[in-house]
VOBA-1610 file (N, C-alpha, C; in pm, whole numbers, padded with zeros to 5 digits, always signed):
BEGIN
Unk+00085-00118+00000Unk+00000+00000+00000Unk+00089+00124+00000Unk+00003+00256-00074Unk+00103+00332-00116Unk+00101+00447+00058Unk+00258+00450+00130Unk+00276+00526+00255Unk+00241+00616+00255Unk+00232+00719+00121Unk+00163+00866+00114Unk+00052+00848+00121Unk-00031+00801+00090Unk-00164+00769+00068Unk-00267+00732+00205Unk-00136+00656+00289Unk-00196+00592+00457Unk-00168+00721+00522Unk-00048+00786+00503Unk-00046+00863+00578Unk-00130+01040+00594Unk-00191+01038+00472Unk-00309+01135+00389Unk-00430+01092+00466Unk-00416+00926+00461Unk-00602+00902+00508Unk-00588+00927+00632Unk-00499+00951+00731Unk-00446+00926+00833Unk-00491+01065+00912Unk-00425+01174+00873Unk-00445+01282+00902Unk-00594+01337+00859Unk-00685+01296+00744Unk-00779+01347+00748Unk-00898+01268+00822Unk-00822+01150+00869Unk-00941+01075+00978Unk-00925+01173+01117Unk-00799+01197+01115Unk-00780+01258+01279Unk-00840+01348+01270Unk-00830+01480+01160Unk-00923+01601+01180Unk-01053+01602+01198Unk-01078+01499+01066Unk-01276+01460+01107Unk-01331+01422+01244Unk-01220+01316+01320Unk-01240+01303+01448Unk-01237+01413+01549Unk-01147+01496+01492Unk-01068+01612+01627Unk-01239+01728+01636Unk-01266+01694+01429Unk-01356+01828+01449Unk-01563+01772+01480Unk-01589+01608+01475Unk-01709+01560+01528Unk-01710+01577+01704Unk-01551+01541+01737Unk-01565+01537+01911Unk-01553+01646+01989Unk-01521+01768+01876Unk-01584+01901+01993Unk-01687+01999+01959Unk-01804+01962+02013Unk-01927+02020+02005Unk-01886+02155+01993Unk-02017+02216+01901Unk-02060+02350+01857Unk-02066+02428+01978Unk-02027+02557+01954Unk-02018+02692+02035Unk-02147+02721+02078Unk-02176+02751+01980Unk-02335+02804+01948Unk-02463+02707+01921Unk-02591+02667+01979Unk-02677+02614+01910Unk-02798+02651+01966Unk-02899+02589+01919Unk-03026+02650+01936Unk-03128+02538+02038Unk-03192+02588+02112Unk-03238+02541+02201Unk-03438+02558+02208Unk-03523+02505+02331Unk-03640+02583+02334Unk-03697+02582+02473Unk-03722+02717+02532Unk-03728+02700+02667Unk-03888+02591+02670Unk-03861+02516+02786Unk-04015+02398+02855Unk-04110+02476+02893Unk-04233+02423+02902Unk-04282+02469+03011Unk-04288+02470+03115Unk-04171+02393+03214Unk-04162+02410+03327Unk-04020+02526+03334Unk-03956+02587+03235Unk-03877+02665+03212Unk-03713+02563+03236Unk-03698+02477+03159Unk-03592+02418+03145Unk-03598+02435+03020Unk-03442+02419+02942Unk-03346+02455+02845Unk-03348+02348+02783Unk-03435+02307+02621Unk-03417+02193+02550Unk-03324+02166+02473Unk-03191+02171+02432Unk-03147+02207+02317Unk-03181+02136+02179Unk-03154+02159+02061Unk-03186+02041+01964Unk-03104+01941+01976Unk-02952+01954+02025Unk-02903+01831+01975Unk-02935+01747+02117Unk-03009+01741+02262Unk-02942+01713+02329Unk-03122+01654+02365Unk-03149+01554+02403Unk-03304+01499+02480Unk-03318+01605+02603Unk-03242+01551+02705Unk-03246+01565+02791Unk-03252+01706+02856Unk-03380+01784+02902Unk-03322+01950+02907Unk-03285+01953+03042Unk-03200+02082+03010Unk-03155+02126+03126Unk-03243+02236+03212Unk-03249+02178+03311Unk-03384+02230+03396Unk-03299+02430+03428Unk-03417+02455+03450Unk-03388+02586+03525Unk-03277+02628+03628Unk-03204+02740+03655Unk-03137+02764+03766Unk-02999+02656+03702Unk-02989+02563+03631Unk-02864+02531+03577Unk-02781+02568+03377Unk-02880+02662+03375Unk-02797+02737+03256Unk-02813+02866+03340Unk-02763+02941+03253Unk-02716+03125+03315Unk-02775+03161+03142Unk-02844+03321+03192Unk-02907+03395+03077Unk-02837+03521+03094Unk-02759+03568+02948Unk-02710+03702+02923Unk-02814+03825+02990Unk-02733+03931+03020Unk-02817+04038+03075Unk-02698+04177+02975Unk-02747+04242+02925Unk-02692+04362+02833Unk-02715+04472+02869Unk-02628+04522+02925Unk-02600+04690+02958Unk-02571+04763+02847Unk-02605+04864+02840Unk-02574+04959+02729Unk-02598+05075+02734Unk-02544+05157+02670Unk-02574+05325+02648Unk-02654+05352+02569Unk-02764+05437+02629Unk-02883+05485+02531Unk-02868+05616+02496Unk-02854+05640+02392Unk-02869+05749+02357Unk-02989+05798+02290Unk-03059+05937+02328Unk-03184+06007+02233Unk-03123+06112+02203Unk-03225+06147+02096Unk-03200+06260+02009Unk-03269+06403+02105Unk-03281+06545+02073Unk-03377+06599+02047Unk-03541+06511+02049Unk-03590+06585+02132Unk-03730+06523+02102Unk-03848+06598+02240Unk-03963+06633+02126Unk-04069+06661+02170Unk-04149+06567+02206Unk-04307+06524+02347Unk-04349+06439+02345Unk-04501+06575+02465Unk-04610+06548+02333Unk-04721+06594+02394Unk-04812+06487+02489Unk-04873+06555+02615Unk-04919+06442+02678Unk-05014+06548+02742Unk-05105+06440+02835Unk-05216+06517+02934Unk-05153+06577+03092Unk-05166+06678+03117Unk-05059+06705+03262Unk-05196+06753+03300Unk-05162+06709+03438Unk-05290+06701+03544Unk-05215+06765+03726Unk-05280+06819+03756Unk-05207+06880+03874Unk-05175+07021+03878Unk-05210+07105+03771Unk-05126+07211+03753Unk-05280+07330+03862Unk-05191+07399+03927Unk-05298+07496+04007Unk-05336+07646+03913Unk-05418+07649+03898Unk-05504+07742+03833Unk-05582+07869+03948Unk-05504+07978+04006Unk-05528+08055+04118Unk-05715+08089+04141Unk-05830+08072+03974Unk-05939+08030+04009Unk-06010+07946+03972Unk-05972+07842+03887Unk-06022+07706+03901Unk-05943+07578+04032Unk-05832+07609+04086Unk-05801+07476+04158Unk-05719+07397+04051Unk-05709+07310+04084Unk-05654+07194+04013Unk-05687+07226+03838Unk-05617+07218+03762Unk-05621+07194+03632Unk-05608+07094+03546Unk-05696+07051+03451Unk-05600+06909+03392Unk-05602+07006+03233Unk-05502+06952+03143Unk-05468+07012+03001Unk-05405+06987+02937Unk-05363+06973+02840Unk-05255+06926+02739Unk-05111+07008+02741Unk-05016+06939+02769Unk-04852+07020+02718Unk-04760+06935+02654Unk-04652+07005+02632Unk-04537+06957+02531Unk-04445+06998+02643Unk-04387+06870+02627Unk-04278+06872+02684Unk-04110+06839+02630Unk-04040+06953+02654Unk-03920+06919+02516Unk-03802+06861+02573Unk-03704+06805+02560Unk-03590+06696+02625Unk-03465+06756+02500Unk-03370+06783+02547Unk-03220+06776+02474Unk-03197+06666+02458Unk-03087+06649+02368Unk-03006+06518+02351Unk-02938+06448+02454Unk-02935+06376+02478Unk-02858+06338+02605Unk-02821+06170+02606Unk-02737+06123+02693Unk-02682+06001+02669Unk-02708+05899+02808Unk-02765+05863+02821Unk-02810+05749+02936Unk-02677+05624+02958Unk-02599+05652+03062Unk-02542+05493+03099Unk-02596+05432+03171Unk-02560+05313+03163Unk-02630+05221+03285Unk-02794+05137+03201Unk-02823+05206+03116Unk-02969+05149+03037Unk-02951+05025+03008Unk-03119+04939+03070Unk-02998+04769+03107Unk-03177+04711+02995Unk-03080+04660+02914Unk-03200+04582+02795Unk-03222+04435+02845Unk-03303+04394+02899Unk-03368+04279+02994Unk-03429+04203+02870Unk-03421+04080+02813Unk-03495+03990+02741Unk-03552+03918+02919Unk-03455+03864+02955Unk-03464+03745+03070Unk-03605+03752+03099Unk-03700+03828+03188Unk-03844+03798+03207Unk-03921+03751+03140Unk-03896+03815+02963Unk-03958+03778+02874Unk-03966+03605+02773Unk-03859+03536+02857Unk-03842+03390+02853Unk-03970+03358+02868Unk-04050+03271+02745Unk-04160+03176+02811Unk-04163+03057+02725Unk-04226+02988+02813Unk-04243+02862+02726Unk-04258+02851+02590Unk-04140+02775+02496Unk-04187+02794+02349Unk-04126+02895+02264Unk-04037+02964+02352Unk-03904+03061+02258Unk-03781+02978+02231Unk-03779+02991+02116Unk-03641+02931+02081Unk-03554+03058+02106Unk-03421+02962+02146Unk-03321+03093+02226Unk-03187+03021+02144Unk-03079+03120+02126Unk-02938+03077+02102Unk-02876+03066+02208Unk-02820+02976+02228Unk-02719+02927+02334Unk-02537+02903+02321Unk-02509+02974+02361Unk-02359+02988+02363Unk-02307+02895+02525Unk-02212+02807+02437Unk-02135+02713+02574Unk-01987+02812+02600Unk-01991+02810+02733Unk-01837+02893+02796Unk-01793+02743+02901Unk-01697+02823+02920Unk-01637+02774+03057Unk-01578+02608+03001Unk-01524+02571+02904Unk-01451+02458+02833Unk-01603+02355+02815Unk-01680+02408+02748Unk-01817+02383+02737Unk-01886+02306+02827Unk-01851+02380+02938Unk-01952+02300+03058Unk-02114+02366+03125Unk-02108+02515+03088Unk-02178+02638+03116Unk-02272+02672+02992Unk-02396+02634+03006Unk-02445+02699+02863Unk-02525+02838+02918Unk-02486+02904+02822Unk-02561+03101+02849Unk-02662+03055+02708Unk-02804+03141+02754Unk-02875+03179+02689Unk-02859+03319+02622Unk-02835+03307+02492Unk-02764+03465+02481Unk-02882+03589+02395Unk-02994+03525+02357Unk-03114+03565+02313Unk-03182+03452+02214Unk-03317+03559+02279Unk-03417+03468+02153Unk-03430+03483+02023Unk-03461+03342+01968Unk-03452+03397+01815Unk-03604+03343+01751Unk-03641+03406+01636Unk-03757+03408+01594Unk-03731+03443+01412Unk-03848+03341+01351Unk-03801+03335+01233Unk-03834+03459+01105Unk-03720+03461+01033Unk-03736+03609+00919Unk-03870+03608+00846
//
């Protein structure tokens, strides 16, 4: 048998092996209704309180912006109390700390992406996904 040839099949058995025996980063999952973590490739879900769900901080920024509404409370020296319509105007300004929460919104029947950390022992729920 030709040695180049063993030693060709050789190396591309090992990679196929190296690259079937370490599971995907990323895959897709569907929360239970008892709120455990199904994944597709896996039967068995992982119950609640043993995956961890992303939480995203971020900076909000708005523009300029007007926003008319009903203001109620205002004293009127001879009617009393007033209720009436105003505009109220806001500068631009930049919010830190603005924290974008999916997590509550978990319910039974969202498919979520799941990212494995920690030498894939830890799966994070990193959001839900929903189809185009």
């Amino acid at each position: 048998m030709n040695s180049g040839a063993s030693k060709l099949a050789r190396v591309i058995a090992e990679r196929i092996a190296s690259q079937t025996a370490r599971p995907d980063a990323l895959e897709l999952g569907t929360i239970q209704a008892d709120m455990s973590l199904k994944l597709d490739r896996f039967a068995v879900p992982i119950p609640k309180g043993d995956y961890l769900i992303a939480e995203w901080l971020v900076r909000l920024g708005l523009p300029a912006f007007s926003i008319t509404g009903t203001q109620t409370g205002l004293k009127d020296s001879l009617n009393g109390n007033v209720t009436g319509q105003a505009t109220f105007s806001f500068q631009p300004t930049s919010i830190d700390g603005a924290q974008v929460e999916f997590k509550p919104d978990l319910k039974p029947g969202d498919r979520v992406l799941v990212a494995w950390v920690n030498n894939h022992t830890d799966p994070v729920v990193i959001s839900k996904v929903v189809s185009s």
